[in-house]
DRENROFI-975652 format. One record per atom (N, C-alpha, C, CB): x, y, z. Coordinates in steps of 0.2 Angstrom, whole numbers, padded with zeros to 4 digits, always signed. Glycine has a CB too. Layout:
XYZ
...
END
This chain:
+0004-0006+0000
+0000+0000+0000
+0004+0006+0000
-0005+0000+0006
+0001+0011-0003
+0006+0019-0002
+0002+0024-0003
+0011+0021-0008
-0002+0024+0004
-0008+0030+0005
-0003+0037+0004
-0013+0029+0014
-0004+0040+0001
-0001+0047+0000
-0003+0050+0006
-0003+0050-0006
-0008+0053+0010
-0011+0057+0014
-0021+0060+0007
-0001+0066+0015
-0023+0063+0011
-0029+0066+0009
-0028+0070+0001
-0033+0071+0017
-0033+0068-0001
-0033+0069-0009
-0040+0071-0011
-0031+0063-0012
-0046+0072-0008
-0051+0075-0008
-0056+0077-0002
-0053+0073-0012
-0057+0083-0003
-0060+0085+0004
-0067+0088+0001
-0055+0091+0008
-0073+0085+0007
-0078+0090+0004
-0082+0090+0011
-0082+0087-0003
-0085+0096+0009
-0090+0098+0017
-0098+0095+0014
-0091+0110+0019
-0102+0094+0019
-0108+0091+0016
-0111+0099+0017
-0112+0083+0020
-0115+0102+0015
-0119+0107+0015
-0124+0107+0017
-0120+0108+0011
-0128+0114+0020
-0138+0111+0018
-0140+0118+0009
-0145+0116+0030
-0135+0122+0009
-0137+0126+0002
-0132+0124-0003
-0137+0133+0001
-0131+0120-0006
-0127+0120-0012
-0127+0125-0015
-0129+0116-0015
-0129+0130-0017
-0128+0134-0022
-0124+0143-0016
-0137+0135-0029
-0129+0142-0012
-0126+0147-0008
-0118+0145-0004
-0131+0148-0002
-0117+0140-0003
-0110+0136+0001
-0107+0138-0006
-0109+0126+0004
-0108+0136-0013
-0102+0137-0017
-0101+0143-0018
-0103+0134-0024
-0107+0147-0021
-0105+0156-0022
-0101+0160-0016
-0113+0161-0021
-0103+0156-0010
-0097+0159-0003
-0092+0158-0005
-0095+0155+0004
-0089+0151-0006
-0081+0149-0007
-0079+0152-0013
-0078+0140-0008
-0081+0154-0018
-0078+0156-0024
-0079+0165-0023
-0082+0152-0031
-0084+0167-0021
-0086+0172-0020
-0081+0178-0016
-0091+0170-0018
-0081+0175-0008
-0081+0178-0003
-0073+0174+0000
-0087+0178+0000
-0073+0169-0001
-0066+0165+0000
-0063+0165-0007
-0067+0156+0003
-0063+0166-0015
-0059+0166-0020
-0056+0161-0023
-0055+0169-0018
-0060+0154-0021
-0057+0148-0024
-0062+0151-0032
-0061+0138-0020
-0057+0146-0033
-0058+0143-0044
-0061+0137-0042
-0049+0142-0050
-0068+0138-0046
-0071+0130-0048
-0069+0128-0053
-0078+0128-0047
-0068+0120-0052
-0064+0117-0056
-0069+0115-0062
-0060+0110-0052
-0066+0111-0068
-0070+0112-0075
-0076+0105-0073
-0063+0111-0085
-0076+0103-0068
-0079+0096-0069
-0082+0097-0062
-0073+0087-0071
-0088+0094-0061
-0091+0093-0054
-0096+0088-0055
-0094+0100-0049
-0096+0083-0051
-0098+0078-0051
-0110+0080-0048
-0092+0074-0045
-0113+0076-0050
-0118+0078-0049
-0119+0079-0039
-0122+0073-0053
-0121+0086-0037
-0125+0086-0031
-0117+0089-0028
-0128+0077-0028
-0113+0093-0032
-0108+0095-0030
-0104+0099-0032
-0105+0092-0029
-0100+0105-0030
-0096+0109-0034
-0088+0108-0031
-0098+0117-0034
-0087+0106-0037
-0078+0106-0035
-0076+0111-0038
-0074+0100-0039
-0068+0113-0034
-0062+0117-0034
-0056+0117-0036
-0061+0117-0029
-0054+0122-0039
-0047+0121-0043
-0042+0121-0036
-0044+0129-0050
-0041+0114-0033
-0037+0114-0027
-0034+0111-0025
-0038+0114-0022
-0026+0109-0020
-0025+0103-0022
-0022+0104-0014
-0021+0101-0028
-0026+0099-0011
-0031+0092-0014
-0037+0097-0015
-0033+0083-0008
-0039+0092-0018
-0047+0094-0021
-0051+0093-0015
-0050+0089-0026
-0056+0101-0017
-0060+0105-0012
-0067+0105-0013
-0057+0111-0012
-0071+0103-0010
-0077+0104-0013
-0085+0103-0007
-0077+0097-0020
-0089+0106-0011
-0094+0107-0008
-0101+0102-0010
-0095+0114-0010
-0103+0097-0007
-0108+0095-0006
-0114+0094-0003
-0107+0094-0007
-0121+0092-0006
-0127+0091-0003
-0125+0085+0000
-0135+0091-0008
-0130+0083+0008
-0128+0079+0010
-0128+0071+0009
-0129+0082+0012
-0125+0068+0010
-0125+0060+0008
-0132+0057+0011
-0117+0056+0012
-0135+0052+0009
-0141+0049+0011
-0139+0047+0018
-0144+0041+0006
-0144+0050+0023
-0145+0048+0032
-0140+0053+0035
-0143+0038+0035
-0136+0057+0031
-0133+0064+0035
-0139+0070+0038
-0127+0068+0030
-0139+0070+0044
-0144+0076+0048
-0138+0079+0049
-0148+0074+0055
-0138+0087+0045
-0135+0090+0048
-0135+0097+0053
-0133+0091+0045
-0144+0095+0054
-0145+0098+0059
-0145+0094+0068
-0151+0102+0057
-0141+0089+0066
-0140+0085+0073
-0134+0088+0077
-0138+0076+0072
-0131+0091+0076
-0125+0092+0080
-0121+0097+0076
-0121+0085+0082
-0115+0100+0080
-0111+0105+0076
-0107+0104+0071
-0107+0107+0079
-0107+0103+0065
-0104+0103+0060
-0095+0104+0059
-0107+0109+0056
-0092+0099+0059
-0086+0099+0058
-0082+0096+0065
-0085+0106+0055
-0088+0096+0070
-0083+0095+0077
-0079+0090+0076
-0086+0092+0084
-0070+0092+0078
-0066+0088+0078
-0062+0087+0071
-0069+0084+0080
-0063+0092+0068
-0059+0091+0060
-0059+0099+0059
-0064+0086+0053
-0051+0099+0059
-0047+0103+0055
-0047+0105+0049
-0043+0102+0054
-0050+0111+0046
-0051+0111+0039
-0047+0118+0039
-0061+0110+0036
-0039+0119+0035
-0033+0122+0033
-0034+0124+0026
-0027+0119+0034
-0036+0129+0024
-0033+0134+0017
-0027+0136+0017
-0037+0140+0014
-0025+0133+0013
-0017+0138+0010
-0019+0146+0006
-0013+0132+0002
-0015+0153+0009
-0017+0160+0005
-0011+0163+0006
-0025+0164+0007
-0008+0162+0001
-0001+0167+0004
+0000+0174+0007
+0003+0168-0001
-0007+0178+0004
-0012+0183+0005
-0017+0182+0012
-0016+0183-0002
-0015+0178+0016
-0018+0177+0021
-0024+0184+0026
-0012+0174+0024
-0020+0190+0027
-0022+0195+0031
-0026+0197+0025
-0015+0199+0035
-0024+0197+0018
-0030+0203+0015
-0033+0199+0014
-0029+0207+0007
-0035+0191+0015
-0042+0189+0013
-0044+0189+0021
-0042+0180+0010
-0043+0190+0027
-0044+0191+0030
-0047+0197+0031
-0041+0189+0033
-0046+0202+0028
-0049+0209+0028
-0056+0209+0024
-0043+0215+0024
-0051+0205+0019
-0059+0203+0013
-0065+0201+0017
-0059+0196+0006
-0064+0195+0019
-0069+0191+0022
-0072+0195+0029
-0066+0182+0023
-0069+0198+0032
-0071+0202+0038
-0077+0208+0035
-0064+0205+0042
-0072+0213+0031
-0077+0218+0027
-0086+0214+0025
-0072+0220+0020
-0084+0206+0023
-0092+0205+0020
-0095+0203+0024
-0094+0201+0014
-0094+0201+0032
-0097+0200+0036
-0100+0194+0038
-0100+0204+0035
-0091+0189+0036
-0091+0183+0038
-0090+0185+0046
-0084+0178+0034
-0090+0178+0050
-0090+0177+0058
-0082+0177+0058
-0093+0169+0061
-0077+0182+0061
-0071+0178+0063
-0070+0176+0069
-0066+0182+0062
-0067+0169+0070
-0067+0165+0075
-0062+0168+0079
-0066+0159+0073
-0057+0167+0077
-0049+0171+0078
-0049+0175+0075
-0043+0170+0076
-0045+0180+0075
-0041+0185+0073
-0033+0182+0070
-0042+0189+0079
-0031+0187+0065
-0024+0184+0062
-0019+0184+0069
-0021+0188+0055
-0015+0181+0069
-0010+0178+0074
-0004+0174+0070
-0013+0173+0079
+0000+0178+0074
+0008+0173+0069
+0008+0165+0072
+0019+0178+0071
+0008+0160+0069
+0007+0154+0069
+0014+0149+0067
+0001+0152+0065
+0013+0142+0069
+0017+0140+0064
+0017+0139+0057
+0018+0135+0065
+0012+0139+0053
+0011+0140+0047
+0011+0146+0044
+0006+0138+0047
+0014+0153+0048
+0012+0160+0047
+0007+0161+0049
+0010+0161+0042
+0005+0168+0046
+0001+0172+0047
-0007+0167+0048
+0002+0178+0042
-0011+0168+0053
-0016+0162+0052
-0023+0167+0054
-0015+0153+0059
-0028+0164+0053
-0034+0167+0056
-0040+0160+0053
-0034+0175+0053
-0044+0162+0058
-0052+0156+0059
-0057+0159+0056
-0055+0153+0067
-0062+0157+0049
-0067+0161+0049
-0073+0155+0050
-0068+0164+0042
-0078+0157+0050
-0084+0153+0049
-0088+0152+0045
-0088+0154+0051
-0090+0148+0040
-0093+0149+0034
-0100+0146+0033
-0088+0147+0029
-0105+0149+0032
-0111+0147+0030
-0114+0144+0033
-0112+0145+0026
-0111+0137+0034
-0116+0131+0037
-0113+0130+0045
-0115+0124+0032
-0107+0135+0046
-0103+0135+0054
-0097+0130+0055
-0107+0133+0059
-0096+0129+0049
-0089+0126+0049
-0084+0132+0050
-0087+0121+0041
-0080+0129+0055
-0074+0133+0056
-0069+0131+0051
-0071+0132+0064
-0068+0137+0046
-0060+0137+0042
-0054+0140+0045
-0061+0141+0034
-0048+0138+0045
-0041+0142+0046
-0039+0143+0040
-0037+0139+0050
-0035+0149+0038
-0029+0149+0034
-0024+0153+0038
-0031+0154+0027
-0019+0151+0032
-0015+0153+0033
-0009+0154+0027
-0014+0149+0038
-0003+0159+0031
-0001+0161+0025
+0006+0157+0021
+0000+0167+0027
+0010+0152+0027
+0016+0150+0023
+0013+0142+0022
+0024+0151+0027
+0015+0140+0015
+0015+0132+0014
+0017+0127+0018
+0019+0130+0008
+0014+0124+0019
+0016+0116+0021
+0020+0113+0018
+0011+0111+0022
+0022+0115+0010
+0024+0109+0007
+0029+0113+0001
+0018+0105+0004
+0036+0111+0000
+0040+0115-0006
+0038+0116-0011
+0045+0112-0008
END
């Protein structure tokens, strides 16, 4: 076996079309040329994406995301942070120099906590 590490990420949603126009909108992702039915994918890597929920997910049972880390790479970290603040996303945190860089927590739509941050994980 030679699991590489995670290679596609997606949030289950309760708006599909509102969760995607956020990320692309208000966060700045590029959607990728292909998305699968019930989903919008992201020019990201790994691959990022937004979906309605899978058959028997209630996502109004409990908090959304407890316990999972969800990290954007933005080398531009602080001006998306200004961005996203100006439109009158939730900031969790405030930016703070980190190990990753510059970092900061937003909330997005459905109340998942997102972090970015500004330096790569990876060469």
């Amino acid at each position: 076996m030679a699991v590489t590490g995670p290679d596609f990420i997606a949030l289950q949603v309760r708006d599909l079309d509102k969760a995607a126009a956020f990320y692309e909108n208000t966060v700045g992702l590029t959607r990728a040329h292909f998305s699968p039915p019930h989903a919008v994918v992201f020019d990201t890597q790994p691959t990022f994406a937004v979906r309605e929920p899978a058959p028997g997910v209630d996502l109004e049972s409990g908090q959304l995301g407890l316990g999972v880390a969800l990290w954007l790479h933005d080398p531009e970290a602080v001006a998306l942070h200004e961005a996203v603040a100006e439109s009158g996303v939730t900031i969790l945190q405030e930016p703070f120099e980190g190990p990753f860089g510059m970092t900061f927590v937003f909330q997005d739509p459905d109340g998942y906590a997102v972090t970015v941050h500004d330096r790569a994980t990876r060469g």
